[in-house]
N, C-alpha and C positions, 0 to 999 in steps of 0.2 A: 258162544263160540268156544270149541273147546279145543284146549293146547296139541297140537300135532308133537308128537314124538320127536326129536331130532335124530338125524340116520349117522351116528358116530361115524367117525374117520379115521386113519391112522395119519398122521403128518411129519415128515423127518425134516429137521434144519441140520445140515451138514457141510462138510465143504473149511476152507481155512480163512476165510475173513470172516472178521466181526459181526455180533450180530444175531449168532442163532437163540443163546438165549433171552435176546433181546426180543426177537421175534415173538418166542415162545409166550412169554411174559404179555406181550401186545395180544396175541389170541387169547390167552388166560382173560384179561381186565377187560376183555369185548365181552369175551363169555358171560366174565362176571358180571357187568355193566348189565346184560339181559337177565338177569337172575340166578343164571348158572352156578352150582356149586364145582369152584375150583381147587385142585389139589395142585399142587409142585413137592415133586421129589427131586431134590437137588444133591446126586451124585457126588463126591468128591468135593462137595465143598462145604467148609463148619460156618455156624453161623456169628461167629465172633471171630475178631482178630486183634494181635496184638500191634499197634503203629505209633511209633513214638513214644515209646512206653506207657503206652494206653490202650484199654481194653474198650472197642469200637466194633459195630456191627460192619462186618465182614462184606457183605454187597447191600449196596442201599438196597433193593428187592424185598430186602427179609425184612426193612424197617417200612417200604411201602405200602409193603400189600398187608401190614396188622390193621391197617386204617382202613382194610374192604374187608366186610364181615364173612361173606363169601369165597375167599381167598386167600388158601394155607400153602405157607412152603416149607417143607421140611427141611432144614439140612442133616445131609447121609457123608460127613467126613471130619477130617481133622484140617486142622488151620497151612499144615504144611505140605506141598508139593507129595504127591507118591511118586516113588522111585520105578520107572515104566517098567526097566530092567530086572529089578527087582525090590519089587511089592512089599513090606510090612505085611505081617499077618494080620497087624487091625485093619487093616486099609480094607484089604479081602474080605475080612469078617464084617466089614461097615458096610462093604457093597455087595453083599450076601444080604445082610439087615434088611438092607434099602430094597432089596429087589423082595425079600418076604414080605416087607411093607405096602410093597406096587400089585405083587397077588391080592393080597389081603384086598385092598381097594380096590383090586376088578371082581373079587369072586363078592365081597358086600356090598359091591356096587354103593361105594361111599362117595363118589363126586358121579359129576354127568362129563368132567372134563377131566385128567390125569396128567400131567407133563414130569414127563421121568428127564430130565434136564441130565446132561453129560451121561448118559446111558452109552453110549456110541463110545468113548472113552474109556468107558469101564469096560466095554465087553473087548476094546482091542487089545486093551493092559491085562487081560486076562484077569479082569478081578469076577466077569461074570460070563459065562459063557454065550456065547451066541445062542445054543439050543434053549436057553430060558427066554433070552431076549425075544427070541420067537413064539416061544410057548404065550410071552406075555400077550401078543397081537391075538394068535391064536383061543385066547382066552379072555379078550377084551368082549362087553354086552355089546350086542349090536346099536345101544343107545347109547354108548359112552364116546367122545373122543379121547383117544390117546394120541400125546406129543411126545418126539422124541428127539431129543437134540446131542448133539457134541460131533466131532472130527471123525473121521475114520468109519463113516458109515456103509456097512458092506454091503453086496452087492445084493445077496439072500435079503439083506433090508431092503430096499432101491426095489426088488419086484414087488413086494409083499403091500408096500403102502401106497396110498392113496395118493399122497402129495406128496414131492419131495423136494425141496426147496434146497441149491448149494449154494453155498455163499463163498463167491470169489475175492479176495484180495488184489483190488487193485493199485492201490496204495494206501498208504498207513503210516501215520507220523513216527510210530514205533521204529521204523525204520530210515525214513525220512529226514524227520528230525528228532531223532532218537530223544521222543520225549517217552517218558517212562506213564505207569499205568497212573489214570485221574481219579482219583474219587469223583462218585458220580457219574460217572463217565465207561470206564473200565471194570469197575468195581463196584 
């Protein structure tokens, strides 16, 4: 019997509650689980942080997924906040990097699966334009899925893809009960 192709997808997690790159990560480890070779480009976020005066891996993700052979996350940032208003030139030049890196792996065709994590983010903070963000879909193998996740998903996104999943906040102890972010949990 021989392996059918899978017919790529495009997939958007967007919207303001919790959750999309939680999503992402869940479609990644299913991926993987079947063999799939999965990528993560994680936008805007580094893969170490400083808490407590201790140097600690920055979202558990980046320490889960070294234990699946099949499944790489990159981090594309630095450990602090970019300023929406106004951007740091590294910030720009790391999410320039990240978006060279997300070509790179659609034209080599380096995974069957791609999650550009906080893409949506980047292109509203003006760190990468929308016309790339599209060229990317535009230039994805028809065998490949690409995920796209973070806030601020336009509307040019919303037709173009396949799935798009919002994630609504309906409550949130962040607010609630103004419990601050958990390890493991948030992070």
């Amino acid at each position: 019997m021989s392996k059918k192709p899978i017919s790529g997808m495009v997939q958007v997690y967007t919207g303001n509650g919790k959750g999309k790159t939680t999503c992402a990560l869940g479609a990644g480890l299913r991926a993987a689980g079947h063999g799939l070779n999965v990528i993560m480009i994680c936008f805007m976020k580094a893969k170490l942080a400083i808490r407590d005066d201790e140097e600690e891996i920055n979202y558990g993700e980046f320490g889960s997924t070294d234990l699946i052979p099949n499944f790489t996350i990159i981090p594309i940032g630095r450990e602090t906040f970019v300023d929406k208003e106004n951007p740091d030139p590294i910030d720009i030049k790391m999410a320039q990097d990240g978006l060279k890196l997300a070509q790179q792996h659609l034209q080599d065709r380096k995974c069957d699966v791609l999650i550009l994590d906080e893409l949506n983010v980047a292109v509203e903070w003006n760190l990468i334009s929308l016309e790339d963000q599209l060229d990317l879909i535009r230039s994805k193998p028809t065998d490949m899925e690409l995920i796209m996740t973070g806030r601020y998903a336009t509307l040019e996104l919303l037709r173009v893809a396949d799935l798009v999943t919002e994630m609504k906040e309906v409550k949130h102890y962040y607010n609630d009960k103004k419990v601050q972010a958990r390890k493991g949990f948030e992070f």
